[in-house]
Backbone as JSON, one array per atom type, in Angstrom:
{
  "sequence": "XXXXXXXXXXXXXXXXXXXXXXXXXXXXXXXXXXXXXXXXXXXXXXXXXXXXXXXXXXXXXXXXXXXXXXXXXXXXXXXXXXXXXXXXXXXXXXXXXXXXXXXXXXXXXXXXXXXXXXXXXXXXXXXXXXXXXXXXXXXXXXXXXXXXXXXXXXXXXXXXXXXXXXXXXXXXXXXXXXXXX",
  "N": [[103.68, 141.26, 72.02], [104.98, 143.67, 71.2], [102.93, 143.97, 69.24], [100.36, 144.44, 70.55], [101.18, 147.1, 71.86], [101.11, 149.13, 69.62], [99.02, 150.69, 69.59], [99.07, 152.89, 71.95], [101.28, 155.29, 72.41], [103.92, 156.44, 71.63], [106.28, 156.84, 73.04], [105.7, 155.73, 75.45], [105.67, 152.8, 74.32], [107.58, 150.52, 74.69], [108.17, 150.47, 77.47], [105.25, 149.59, 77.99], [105.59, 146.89, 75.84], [107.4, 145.69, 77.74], [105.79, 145.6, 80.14], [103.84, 143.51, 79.03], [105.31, 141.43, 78.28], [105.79, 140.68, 80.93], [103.88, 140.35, 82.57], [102.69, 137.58, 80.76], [104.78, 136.38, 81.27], [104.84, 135.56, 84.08], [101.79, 134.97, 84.42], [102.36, 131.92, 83.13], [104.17, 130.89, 84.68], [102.73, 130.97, 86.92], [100.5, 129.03, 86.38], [102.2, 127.05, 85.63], [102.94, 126.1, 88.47], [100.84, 125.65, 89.94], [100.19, 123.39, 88.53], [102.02, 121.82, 89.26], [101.68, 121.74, 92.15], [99.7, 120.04, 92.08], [100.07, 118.09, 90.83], [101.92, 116.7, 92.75], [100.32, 116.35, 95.16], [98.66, 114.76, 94.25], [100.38, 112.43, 93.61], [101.71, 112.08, 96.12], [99.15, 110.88, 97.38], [98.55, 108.23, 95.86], [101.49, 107.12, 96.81], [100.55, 106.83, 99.29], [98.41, 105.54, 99.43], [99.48, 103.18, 98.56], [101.42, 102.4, 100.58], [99.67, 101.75, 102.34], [98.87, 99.6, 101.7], [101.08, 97.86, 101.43], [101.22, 97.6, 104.48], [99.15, 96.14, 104.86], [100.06, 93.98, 103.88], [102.09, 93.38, 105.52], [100.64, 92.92, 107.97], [98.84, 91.11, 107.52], [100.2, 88.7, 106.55], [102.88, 88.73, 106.62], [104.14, 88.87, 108.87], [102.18, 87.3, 110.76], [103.09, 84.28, 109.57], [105.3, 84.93, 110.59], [107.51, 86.33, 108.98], [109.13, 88.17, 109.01], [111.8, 88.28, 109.7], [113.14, 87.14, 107.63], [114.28, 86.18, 103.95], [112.64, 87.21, 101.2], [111.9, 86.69, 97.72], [111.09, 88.44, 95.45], [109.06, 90.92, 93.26], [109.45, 94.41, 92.51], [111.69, 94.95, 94.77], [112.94, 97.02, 95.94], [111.37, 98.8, 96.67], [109.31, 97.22, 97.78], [111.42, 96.4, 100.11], [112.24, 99.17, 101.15], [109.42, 99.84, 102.28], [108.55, 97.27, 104.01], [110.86, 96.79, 105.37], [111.24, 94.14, 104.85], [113.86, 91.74, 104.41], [114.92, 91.31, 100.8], [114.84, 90.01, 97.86], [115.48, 90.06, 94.33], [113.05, 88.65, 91.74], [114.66, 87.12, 89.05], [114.57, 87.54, 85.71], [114.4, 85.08, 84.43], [114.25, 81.53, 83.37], [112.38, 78.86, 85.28], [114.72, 77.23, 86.79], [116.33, 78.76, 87.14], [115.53, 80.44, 88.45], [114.76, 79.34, 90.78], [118.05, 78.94, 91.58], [119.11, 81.01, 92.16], [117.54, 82.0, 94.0], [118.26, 79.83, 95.75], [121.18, 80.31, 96.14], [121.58, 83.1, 97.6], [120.04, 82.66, 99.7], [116.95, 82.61, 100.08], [114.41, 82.55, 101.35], [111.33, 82.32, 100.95], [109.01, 82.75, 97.94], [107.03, 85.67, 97.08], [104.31, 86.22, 95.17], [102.57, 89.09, 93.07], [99.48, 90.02, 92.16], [97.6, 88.43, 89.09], [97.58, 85.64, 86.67], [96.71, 87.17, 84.58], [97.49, 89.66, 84.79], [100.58, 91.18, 86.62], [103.28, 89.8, 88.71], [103.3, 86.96, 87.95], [102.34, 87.14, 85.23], [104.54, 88.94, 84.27], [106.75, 86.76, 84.8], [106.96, 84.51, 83.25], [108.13, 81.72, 83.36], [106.56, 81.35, 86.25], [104.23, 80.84, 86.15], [102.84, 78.27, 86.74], [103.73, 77.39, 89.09], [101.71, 75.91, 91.05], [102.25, 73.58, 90.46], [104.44, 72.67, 90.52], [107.4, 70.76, 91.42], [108.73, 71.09, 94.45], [107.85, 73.76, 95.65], [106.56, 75.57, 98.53], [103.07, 75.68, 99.39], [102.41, 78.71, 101.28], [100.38, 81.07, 101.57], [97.41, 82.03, 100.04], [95.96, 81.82, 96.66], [94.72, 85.0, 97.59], [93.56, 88.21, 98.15], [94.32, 91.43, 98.61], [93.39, 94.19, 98.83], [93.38, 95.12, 96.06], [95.21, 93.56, 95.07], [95.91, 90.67, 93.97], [97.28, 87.8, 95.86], [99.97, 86.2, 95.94], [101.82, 82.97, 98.12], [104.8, 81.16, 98.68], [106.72, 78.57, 100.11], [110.31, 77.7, 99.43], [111.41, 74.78, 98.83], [114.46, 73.14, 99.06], [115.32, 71.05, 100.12], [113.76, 69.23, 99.35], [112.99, 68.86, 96.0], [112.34, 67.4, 94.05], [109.58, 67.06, 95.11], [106.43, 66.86, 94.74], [103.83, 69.78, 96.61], [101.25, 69.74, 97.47], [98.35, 71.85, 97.88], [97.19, 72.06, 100.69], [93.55, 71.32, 101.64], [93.32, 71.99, 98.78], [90.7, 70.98, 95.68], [90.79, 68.16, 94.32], [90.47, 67.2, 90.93], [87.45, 65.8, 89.81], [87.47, 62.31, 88.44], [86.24, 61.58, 85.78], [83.51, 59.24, 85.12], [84.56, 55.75, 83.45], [83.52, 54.7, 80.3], [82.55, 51.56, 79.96], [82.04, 49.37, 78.22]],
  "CA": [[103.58, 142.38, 72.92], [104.98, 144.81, 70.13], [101.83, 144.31, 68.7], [99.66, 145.52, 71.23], [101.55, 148.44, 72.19], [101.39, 149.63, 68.57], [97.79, 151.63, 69.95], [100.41, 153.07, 73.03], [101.83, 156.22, 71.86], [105.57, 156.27, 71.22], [107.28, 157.08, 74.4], [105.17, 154.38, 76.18], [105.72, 151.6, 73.81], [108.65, 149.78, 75.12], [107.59, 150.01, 78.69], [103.78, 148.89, 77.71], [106.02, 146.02, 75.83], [108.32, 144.96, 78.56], [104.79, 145.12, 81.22], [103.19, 143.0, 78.74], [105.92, 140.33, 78.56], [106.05, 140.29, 82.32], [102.45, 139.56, 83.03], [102.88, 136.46, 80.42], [105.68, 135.38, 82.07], [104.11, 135.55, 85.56], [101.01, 133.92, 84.3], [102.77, 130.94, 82.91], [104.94, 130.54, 85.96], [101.43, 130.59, 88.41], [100.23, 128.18, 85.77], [102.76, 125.89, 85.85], [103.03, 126.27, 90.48], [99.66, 125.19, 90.49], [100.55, 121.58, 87.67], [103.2, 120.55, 90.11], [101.29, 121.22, 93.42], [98.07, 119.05, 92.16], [100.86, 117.01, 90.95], [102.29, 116.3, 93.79], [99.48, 116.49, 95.88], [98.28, 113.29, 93.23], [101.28, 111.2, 93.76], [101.79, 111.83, 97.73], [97.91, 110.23, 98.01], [99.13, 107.65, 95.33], [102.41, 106.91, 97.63], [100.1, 107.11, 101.17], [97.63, 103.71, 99.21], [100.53, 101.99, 98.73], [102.28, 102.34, 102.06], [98.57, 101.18, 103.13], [99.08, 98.31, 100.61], [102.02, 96.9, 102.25], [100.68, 97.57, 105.59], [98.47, 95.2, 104.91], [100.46, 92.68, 103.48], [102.43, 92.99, 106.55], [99.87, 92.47, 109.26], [97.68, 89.75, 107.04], [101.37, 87.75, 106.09], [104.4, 88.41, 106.98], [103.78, 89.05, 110.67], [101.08, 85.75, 110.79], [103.83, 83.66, 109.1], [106.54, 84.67, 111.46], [108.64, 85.89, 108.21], [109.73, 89.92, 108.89], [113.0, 88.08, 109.77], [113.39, 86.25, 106.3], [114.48, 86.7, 102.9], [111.87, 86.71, 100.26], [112.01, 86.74, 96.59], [109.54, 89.15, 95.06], [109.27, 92.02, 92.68], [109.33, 95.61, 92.74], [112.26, 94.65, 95.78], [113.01, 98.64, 96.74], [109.6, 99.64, 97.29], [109.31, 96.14, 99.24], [112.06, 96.33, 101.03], [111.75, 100.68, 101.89], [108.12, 100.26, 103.36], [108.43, 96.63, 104.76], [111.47, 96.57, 106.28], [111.65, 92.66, 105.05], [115.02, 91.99, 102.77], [114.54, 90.9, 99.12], [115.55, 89.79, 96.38], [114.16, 90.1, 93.0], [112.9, 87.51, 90.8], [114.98, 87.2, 87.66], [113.65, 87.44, 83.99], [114.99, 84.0, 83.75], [113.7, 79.86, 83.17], [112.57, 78.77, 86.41], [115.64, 76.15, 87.6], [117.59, 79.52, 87.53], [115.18, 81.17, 89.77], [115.27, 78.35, 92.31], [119.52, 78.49, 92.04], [118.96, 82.75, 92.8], [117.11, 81.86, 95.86], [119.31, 78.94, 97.01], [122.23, 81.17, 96.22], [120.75, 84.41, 98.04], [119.32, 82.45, 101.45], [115.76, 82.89, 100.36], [113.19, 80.97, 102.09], [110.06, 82.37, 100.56], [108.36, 83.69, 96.65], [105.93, 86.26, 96.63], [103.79, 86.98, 93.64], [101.6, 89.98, 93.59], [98.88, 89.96, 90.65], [97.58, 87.14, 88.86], [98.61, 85.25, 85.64], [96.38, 88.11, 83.57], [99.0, 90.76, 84.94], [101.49, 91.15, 87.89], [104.14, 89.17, 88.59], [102.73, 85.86, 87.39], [102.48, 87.74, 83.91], [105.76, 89.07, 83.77], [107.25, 85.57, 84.6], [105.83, 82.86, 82.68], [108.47, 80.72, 84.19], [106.36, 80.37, 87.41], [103.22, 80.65, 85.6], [102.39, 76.88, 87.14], [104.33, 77.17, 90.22], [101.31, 75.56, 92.16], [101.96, 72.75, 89.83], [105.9, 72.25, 90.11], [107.78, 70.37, 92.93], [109.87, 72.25, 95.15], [107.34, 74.88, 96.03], [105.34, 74.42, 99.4], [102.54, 76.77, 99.66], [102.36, 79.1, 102.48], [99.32, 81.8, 101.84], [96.59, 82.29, 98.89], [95.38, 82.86, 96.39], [93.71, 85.75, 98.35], [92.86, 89.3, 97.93], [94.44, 92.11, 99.62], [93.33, 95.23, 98.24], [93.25, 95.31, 94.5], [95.82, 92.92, 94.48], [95.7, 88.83, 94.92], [99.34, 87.44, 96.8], [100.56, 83.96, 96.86], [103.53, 83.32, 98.9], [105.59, 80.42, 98.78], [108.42, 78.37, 100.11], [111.45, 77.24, 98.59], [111.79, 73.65, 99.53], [115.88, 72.95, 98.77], [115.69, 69.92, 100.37], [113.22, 67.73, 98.5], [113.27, 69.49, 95.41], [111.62, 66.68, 93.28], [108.53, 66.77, 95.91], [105.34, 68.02, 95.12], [103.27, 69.7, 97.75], [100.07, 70.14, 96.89], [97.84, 73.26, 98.16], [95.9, 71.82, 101.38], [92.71, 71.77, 101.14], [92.97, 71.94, 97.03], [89.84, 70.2, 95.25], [91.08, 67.4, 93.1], [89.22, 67.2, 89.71], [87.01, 64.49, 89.79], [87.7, 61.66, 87.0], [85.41, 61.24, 84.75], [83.52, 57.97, 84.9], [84.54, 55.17, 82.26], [82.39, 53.51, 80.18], [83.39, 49.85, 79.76], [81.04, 48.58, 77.69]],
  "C": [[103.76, 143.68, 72.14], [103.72, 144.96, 69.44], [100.26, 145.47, 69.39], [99.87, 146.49, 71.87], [101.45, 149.3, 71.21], [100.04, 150.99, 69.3], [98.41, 152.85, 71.21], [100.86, 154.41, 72.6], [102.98, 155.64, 72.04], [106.52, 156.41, 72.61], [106.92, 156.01, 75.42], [105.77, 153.07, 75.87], [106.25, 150.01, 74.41], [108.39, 149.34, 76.49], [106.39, 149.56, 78.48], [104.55, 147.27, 77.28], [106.28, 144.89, 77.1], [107.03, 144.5, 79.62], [103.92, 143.76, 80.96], [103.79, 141.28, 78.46], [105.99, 139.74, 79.83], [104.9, 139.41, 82.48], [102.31, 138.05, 81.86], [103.52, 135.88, 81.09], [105.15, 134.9, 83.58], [102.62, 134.64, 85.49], [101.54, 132.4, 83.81], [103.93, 130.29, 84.37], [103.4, 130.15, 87.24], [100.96, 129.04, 87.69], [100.96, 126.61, 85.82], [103.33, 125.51, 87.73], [102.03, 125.31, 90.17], [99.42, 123.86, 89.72], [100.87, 121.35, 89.08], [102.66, 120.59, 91.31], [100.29, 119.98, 93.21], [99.15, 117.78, 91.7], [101.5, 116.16, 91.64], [101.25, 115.82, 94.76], [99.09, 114.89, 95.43], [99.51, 112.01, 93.85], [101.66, 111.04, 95.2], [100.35, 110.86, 97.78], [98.23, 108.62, 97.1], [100.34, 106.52, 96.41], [101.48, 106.27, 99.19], [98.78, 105.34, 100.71], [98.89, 102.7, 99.17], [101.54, 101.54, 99.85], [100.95, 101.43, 102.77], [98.66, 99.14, 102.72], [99.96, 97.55, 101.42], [102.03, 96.74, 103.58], [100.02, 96.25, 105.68], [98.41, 93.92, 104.29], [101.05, 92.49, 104.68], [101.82, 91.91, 107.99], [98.73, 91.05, 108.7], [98.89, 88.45, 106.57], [101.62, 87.84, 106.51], [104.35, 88.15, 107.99], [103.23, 87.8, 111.21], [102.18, 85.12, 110.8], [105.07, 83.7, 110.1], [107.83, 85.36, 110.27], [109.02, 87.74, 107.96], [110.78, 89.47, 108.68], [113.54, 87.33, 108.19], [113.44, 87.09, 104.79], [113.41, 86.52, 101.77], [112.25, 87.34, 98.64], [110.51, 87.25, 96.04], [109.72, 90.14, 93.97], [109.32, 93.25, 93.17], [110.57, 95.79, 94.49], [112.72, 96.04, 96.38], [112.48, 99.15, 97.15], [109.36, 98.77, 98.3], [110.15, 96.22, 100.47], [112.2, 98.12, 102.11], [110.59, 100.6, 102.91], [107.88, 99.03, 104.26], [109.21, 96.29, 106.12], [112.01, 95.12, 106.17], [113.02, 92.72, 104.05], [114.43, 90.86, 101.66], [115.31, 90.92, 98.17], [114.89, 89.66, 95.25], [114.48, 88.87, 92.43], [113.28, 87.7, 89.4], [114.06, 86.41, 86.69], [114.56, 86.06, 83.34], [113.9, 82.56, 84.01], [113.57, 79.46, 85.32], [113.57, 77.55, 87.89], [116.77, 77.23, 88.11], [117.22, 80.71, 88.97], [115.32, 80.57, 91.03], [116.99, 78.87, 92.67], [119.72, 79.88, 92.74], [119.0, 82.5, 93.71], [118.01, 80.96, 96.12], [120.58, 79.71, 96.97], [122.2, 82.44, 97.28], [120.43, 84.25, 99.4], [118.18, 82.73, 100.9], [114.7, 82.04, 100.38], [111.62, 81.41, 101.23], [109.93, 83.23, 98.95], [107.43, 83.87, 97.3], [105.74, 86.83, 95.29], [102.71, 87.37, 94.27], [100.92, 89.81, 92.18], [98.64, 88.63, 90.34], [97.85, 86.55, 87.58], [98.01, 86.08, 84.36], [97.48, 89.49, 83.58], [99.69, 90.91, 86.17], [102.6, 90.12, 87.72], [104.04, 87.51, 87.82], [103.11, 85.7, 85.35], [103.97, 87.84, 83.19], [107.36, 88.14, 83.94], [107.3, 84.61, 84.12], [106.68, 81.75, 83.36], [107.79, 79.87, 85.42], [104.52, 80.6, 87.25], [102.23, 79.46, 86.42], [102.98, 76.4, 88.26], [103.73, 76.78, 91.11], [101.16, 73.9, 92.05], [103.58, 71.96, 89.81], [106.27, 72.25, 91.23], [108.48, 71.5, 93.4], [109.44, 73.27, 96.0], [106.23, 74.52, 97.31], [104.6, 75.34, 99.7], [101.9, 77.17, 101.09], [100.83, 80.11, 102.33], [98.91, 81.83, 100.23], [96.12, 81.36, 98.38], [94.6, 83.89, 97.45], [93.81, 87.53, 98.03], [93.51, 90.4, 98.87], [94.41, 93.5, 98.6], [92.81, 95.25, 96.97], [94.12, 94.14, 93.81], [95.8, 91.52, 95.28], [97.6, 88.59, 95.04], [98.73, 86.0, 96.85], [101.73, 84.31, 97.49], [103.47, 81.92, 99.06], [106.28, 80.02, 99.31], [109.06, 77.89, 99.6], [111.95, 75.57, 99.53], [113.24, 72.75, 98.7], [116.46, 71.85, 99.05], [115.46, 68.92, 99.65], [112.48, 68.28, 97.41], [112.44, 68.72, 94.2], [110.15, 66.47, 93.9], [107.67, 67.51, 95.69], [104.31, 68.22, 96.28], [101.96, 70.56, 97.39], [99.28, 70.52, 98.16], [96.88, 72.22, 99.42], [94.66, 72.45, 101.27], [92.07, 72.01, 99.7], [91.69, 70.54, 96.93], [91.15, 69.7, 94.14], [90.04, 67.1, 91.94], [88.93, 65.92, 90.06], [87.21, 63.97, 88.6], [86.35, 61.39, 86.77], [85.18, 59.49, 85.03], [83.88, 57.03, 83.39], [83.34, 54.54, 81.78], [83.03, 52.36, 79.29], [82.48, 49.2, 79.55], [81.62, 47.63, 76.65]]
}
């Protein structure tokens, strides 16, 4: 600002200065108003898909299923539990005999996984990686599609724990014929 007052005569200077610091300051202040509204503006529409998101896990699950009243085991359990209203418990970053003892410890009758075993919860479990493949688990909804994101949902079967319950409706691979020659 001293610089371009140098052209200014002498009695000016200081006030030409001080006008010329202002209007910086005042432009960098509008500058940075108008970040944080588009910023905001960005993450409210952000916030308003994902309220839609669980909307529509609600009314295509939970609701169907009968299971607002129930405890489920899921990720992201604050955001789940803020916009659903269902209670939750998160799925620990542990082996999966310790996730079963969570839920039987906890009361929770149902897993949801959101995402599929390229990323989402699936991903960031490997424990239940094969969970359509390991007793205990009796499946209630999916694979299916809601949005952007595919949902399984599960129950926790505590009773017969060595029992597998395989996916109605699942194709069984066909065997291969022998040849017995």
């Amino acid at each position: 600002a001293h610089l371009l007052s140098r052209p200014v005569p002498e009695a000016w200077r200081e006030r030409v200065a001080v006008t010329l610091w202002g209007a910086v300051i005042v432009t960098l202040a509008a500058g940075q108003y108008v970040y944080a509204e588009d910023s905001m503006r960005r993450k409210a529409g952000g916030i308003a898909v994902l309220n839609l998101w669980y909307e529509a896990l609600v009314e295509r699950v939970l609701e169907p299923k009968g299971l607002m009243d129930a405890t489920i085991m899921a990720c992201n359990v604050h955001r789940f539990h803020a916009i659903t209203g269902v209670r939750t418990v998160q799925i620990p970053y542990e082996d999966e005999p310790t996730i079963r003892a969570v839920a039987q410890r906890y009361g929770v009758t149902h897993l949801l996984l959101i995402g599929d075993d390229k990323g989402g919860d699936l991903a960031a479990r490997p424990a239940l990686k094969y969970v359509d493949r390991q007793p205990g688990y009796k499946w209630t909804f999916g694979p299916a599609k809601i949005g952007p994101h595919q949902v399984r949902l599960y129950e926790f079967d505590f009773e017969n724990p060595d029992v597998k319950h395989p996916r109605p409706g699942a194709r069984k691979r066909p065997r291969k014929p022998r040849d017995d020659k």
